[in-house]
C-alpha positions in Angstrom: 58.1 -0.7 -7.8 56.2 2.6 -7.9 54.7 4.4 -5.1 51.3 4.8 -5.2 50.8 7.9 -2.7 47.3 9.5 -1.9 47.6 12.6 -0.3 45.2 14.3 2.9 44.5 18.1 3.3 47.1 18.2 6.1 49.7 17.4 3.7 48.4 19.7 0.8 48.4 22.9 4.0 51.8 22.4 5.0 52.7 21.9 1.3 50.9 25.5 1.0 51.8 26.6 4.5 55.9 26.6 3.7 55.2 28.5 0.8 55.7 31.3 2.3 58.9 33.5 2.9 59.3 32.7 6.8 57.7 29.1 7.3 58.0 27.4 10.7 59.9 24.2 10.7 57.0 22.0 10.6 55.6 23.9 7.3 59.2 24.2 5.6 59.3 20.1 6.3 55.6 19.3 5.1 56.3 21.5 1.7 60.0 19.5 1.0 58.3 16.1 1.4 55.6 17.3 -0.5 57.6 18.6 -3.1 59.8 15.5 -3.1 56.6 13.6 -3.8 55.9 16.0 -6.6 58.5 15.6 -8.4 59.3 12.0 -8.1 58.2 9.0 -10.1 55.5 8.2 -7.4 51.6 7.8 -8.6 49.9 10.7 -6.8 46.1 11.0 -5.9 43.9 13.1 -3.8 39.9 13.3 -3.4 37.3 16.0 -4.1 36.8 16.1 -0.7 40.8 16.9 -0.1 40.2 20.0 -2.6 37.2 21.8 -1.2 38.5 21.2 3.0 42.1 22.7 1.1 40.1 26.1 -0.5 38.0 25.9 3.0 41.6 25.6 5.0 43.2 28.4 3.2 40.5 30.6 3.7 40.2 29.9 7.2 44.1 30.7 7.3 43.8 34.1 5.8 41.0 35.2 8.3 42.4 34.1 11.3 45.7 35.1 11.8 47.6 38.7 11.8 50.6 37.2 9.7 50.3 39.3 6.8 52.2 35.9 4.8 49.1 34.4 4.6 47.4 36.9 2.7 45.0 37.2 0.0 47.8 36.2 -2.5 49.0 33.3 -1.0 45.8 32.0 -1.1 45.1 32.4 -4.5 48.5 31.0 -5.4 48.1 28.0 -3.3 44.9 27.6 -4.6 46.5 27.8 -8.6 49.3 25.8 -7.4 47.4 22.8 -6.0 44.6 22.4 -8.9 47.5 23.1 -11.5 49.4 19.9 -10.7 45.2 18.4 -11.4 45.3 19.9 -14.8 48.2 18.6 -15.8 47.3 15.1 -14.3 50.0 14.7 -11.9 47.7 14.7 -9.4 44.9 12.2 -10.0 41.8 12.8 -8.0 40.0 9.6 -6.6 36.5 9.5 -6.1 34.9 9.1 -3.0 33.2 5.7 -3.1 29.3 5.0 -2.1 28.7 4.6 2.0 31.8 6.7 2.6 30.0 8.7 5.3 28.5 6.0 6.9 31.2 3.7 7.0 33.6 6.9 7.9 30.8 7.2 10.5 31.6 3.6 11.9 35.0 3.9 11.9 35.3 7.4 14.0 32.8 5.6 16.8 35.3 2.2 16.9 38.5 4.3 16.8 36.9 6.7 20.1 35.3 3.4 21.8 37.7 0.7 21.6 40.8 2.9 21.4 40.4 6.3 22.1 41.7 8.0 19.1 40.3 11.0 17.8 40.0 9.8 14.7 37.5 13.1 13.0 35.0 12.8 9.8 37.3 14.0 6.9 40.4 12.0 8.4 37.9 8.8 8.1 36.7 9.9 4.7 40.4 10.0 3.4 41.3 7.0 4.7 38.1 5.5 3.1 39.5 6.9 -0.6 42.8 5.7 0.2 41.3 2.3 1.0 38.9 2.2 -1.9 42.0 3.3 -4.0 44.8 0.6 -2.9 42.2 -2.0 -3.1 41.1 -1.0 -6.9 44.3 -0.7 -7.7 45.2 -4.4 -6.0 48.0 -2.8 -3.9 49.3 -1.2 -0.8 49.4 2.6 -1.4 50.6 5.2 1.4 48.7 7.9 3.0 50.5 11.3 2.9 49.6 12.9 6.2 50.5 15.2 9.1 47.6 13.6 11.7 48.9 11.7 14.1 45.6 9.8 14.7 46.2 8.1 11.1 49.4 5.8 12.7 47.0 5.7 15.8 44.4 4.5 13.7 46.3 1.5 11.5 48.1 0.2 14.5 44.9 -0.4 16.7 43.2 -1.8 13.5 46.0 -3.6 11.9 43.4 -5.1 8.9 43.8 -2.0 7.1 47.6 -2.6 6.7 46.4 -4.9 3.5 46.3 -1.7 1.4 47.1 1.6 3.7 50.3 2.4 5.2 51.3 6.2 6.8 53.6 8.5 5.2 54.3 11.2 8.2 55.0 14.1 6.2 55.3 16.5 8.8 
């Protein structure tokens, strides 16, 4: 049966991350999954949302650090590399449904209250998309990620097993 795999931002930065010459170990293992993913027979998706926190990430990335292999260049070739696999639809990009803030809303307050995960806005968001995706599509898909709070998250609310499961990628 074919995958059906939606990917987060943290997936798509260590995908970009190990794209450089000298990538720590965590970055070189995001990008080979990633890669993996890429060119296997899986069904690939993202969100808008994944796209503009990826630009925002990269840009962040470039300004903040001294390591001159996260320059201007690497930017725009992440950048080109990302939105080319959406050109040539290998990368589908799922819209974010109605309510998603509110309900992303709702699920950050029961994940900090009842559990104490720190589950953050976009994190809630993408697993809103992923959620809306799987249950369009009438089937589990996975959710590429490196946040740890996404396991956190599907084992204290188990429900969301029905269409989401966690693909560590890093």
């Amino acid at each position: 049966m074919t995958r059906h795999i939606y990917l987060d931002t943290c997936a798509w930065m260590r995908f970009a991350e190990g794209r450089v010459g000298k990538p720590d170990a965590r970055n070189r293992q995001g990008r080979s999954v990633v890669e993996n993913l890429i060119t296997g027979d899986s069904v690939l998706a993202t969100c808008e949302v994944a796209l503009i926190e990826f630009h925002d990430s990269l840009g962040r990335r470039v300004r903040s650090t001294s390591d001159r292999q996260f320059d201007e260049a690497w930017f725009e070739d992440s950048t080109k590399e990302l939105m080319s696999l959406v050109a040539v639809r290998r990368l589908e990009v799922v819209p974010v449904p109605p309510k998603a803030v509110e309900n992303a809303m709702a699920l950050m307050t029961i994940a900090h209250r009842d559990e104490g995960i720190a589950f953050h806005a976009w994190d809630a968001v993408h697993l809103i998309v992923a959620l809306a995706w799987g249950v369009a599509l009438g089937r589990q898909v996975e959710v590429a990620t490196c946040d740890t709070d996404f396991p956190r998250f599907v084992e204290a609310f188990p429900h969301f097993k029905s269409y989401v499961t966690i693909l560590m990628v890093a």
